[in-house]
N, C-alpha and C positions, 0 to 999 in steps of 0.2 A: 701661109704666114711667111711672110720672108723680113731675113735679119741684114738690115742692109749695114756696112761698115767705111764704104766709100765715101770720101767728103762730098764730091760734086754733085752722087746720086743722092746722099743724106740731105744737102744745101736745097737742092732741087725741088726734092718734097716738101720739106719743110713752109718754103718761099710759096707753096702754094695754098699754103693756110692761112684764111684769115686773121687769124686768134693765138697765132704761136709766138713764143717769147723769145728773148736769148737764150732763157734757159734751156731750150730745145734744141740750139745749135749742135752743131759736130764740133765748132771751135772750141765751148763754152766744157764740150763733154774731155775732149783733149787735152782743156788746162786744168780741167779740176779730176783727172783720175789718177788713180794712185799706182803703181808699181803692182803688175798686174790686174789690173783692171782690163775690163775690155769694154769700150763703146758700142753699143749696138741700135739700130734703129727698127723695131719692131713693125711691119708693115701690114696689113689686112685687109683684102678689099674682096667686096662682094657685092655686084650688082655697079652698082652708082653710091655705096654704101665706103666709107677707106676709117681708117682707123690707126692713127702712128702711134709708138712708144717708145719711146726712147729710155734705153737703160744704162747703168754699169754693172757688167756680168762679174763678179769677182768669185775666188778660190776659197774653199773655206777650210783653211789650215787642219791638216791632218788629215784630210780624207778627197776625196775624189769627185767631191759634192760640191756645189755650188751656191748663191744666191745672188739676186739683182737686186740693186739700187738705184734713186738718184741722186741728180749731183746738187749741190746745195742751193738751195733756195726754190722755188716754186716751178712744178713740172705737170708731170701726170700726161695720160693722152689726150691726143687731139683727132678730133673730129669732121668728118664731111659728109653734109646730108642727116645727120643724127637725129632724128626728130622724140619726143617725148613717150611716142611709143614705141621705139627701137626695142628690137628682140636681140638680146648680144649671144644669144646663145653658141649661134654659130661660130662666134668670136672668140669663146668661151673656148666652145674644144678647140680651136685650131692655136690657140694661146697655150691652154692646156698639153696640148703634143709639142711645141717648140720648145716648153718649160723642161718637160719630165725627158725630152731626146736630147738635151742638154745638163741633165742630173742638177736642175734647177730647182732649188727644195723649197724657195720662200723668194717673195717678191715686196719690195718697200717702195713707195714714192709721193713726197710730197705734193700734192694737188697745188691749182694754180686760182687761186682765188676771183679771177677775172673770166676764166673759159669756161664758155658752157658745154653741159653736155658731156661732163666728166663722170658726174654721180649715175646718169642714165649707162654710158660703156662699161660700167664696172658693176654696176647692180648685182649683186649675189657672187660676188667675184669675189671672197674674203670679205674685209671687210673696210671701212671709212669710219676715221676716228676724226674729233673735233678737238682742236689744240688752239682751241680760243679764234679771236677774231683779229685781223690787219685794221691799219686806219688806209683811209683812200682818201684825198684828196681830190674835189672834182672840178679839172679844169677846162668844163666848157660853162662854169657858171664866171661872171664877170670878176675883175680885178675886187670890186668892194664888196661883191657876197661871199667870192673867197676870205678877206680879211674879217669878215665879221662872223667867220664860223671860226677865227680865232680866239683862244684866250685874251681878255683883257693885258692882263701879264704878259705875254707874249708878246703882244704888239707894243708894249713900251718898252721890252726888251730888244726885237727887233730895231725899232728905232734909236737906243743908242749904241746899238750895234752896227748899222751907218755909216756913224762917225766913227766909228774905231777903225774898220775893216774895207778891204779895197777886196772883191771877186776877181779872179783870174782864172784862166785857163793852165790847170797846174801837170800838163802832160810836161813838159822840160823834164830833164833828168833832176836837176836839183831840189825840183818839188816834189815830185812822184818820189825818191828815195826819205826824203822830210816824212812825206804821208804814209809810208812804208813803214818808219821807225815812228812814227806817231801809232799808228795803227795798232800794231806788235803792243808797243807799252801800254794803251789802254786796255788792249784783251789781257794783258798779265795781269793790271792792277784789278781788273773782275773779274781775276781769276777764270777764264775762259778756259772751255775746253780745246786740246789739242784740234780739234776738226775747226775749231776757227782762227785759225793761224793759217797761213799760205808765204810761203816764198817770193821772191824777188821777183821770179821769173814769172808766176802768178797773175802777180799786177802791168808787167811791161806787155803780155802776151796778151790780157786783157784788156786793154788798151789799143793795142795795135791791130785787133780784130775787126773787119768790115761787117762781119758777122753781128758780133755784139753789139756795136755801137754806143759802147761807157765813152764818160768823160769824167775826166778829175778835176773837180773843181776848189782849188784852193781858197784859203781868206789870208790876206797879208796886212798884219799891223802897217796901219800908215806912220804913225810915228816911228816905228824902230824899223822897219821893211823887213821884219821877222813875217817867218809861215810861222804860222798861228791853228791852223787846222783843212781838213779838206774832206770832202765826197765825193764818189761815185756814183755817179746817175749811170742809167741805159736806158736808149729809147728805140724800141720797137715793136710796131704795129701801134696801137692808139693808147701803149703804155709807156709810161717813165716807173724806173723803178730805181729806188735811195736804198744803194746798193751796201756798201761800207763806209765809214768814215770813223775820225778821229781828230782828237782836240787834244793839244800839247797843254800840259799841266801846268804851266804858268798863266794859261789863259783859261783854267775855267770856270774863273769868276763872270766873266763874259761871254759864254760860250758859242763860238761863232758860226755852231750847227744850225742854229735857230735862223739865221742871216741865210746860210748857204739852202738849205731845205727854200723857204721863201724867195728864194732869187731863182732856185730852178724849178719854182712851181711858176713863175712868171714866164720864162724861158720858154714850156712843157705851152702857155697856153698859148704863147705866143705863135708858134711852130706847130698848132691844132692838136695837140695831143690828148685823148681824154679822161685821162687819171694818172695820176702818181703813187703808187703804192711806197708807205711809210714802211710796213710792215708793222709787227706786232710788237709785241714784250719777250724777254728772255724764254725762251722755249713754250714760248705762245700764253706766255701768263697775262691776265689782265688786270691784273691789281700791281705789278712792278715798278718801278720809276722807269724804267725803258717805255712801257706803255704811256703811262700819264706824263711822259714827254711827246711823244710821237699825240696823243690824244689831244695836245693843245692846239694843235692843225685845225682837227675836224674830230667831228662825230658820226662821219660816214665811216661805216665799219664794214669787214666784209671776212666771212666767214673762211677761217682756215684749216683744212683738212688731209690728214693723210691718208692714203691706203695701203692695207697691211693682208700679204694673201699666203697663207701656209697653204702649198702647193702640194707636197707628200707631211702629213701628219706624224705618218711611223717614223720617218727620217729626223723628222724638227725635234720630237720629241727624246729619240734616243742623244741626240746632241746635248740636250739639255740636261740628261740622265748622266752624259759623261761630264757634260763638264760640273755638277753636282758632286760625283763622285769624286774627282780633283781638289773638295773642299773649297767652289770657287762661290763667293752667296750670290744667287739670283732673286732680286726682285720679281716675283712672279706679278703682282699687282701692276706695276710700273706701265706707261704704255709704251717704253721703249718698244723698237719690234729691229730684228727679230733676237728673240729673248738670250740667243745662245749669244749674241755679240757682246751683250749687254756687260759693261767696264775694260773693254778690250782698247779701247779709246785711247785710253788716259796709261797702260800700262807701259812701263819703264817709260815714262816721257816726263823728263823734271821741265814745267812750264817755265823756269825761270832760266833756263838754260836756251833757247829757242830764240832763232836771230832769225829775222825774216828779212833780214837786208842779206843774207845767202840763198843761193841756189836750191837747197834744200827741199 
């Protein structure tokens, strides 16, 4: 097993997977780790058989212990040659000794709802939880069988959205900071958690990556040449992925997401791409308005999954024993993972206080 840390040799493997995303990048891992985080790319090969995994190794305050994570949005590993009867055994110990010679006690990572061959590598590996499903939009069907797996609603929505809103390419500094403090204000007003906030530096980094390959795409009022709202797409390998976005509060009577999402499902089909992932509802709920917005796309769904592996048991569990004993309440039910993190999030962080147009 080897832990590769280099861009060029990370870049390199990676480019050589059919089925890997941005979120798999070294860039993607760079801009979204936190002060003391460590990037690492997990490597495995045996035979004609390879295996990536990409993590963030972080510190687990107070002790000399560790855990891996990934970085937000859709990961897990990837695969070459994997067939439906793959034995990971071997992959198993040789994961196993990188884990525990790294005082790695617990491993998190959200799955990638498009790659196969994820549920076969990890098979008795801990375990894989199901956090509801994504919408998928499929753009190798034509312009009018995509529209007609539209809401009726939608499409008349759309259409006086038209007139209202001009698409642009909103990378200029004066729209990307607009989409910044638009951004910010909506995750305040639904009260977001701390992990969905990001800084300045975030979104410029983000953007300027060859790696990732996002685009901001603005909606500007034609009558007042006001931004009005904007998204981020990424397109890599035969995915587009509706990354972030936000809609300034005087506009969302009209909300000009339904226009942008639609304009770059046209784009995505234009350019061969073959899905758009919408993504799900608020922490993978299917009953939310986050969902039954995104659900008036399509009704192609596609199963979203995490994987959660307690690595040393004795270790996980005494963690949980201290911090209990600290009077801190643990949701044991919850499927937050791993359980000892669980409200560390949100501590001493007033949401309303939180400027993402800083460095931060």
């Amino acid at each position: 097993m080897l832990a590769i840390e280099n861009r060029n040799v990370w870049s390199e493997i990676i480019d050589q997977c059919y089925q890997s995303d941005f979120y798999h990048t070294y860039d993607y891992h760079i801009i979204s780790k936190k002060e003391g985080d460590k990037p690492v790319l997990l490597k495995y090969s045996h035979g004609n058989t390879h295996i990536l995994l990409p993590l963030l190794i972080r510190n687990i305050e107070g002790t000399d212990l560790k855990d891996a994570t990934s970085v937000y949005g859709y990961v897990g590993p990837l695969g070459k040659n994997i067939g439906t009867d793959f034995d990971n055994e071997e992959f198993r110990r040789q994961l196993d000794n990188y884990l525990r010679e790294n005082k790695i006690i617990s491993v998190f990572s959200r799955l990638h709802p498009y790659i196969a061959n994820q549920h076969q590598i990890l098979k008795n590996i801990g375990k894989i939880v199901s956090h509801g499903k994504v919408v998928n939009i499929d753009l190798t069907k034509s312009e009018e069988e995509q529209k007609k797996d539209y809401k009726r609603r939608l499409r008349t929505y759309i259409n006086k959205e038209i007139k209202e809103y001009e698409i642009i390419d909103g990378a200029c500094e004066k729209y990307l900071d607009s989409f910044i403090k638009t951004y910010c204000e909506n995750m305040k007003r639904v009260n977001a958690k701390p992990s969905y906030f990001f800084g300045k530096n975030y979104f410029y980094e983000l953007l300027a990556s060859g790696q990732i390959n996002a685009e901001l795409m603005a909606a500007i009022h034609k009558d007042s040449g006001e931004f009005a709202g904007g998204a981020i797409f990424t397109k890599k390998g035969a995915t587009m992925q509706y990354h972030l976005s936000g809609v300034r509060a005087k506009f969302f009577h009209l909300n000009p997401i339904k226009l942008l999402i639609d304009h770059a499902k046209t784009i995505g089909s234009q350019e061969g791409f073959t899905n758009l992932n919408l993504g799900g509802g608020l922490g993978g709920q299917e009953k939310d308005s986050l969902f039954y917005f995104k659900s008036g796309f399509s009704k192609d769904y596609r199963e979203f999954n995490s994987w959660q592996y307690i690595v040393d048991e004795p270790k996980y569990n005494q963690l949980l024993r201290e911090k209990e004993g600290l009077e801190e309440p643990i949701d044991r039910s919850s499927c937050f993972f791993p359980l000892y993190r669980q409200n560390m999030d949100s501590d001493d962080i007033e949401i309303s206080e939180i400027n993402c147009l800083s460095n931060d």
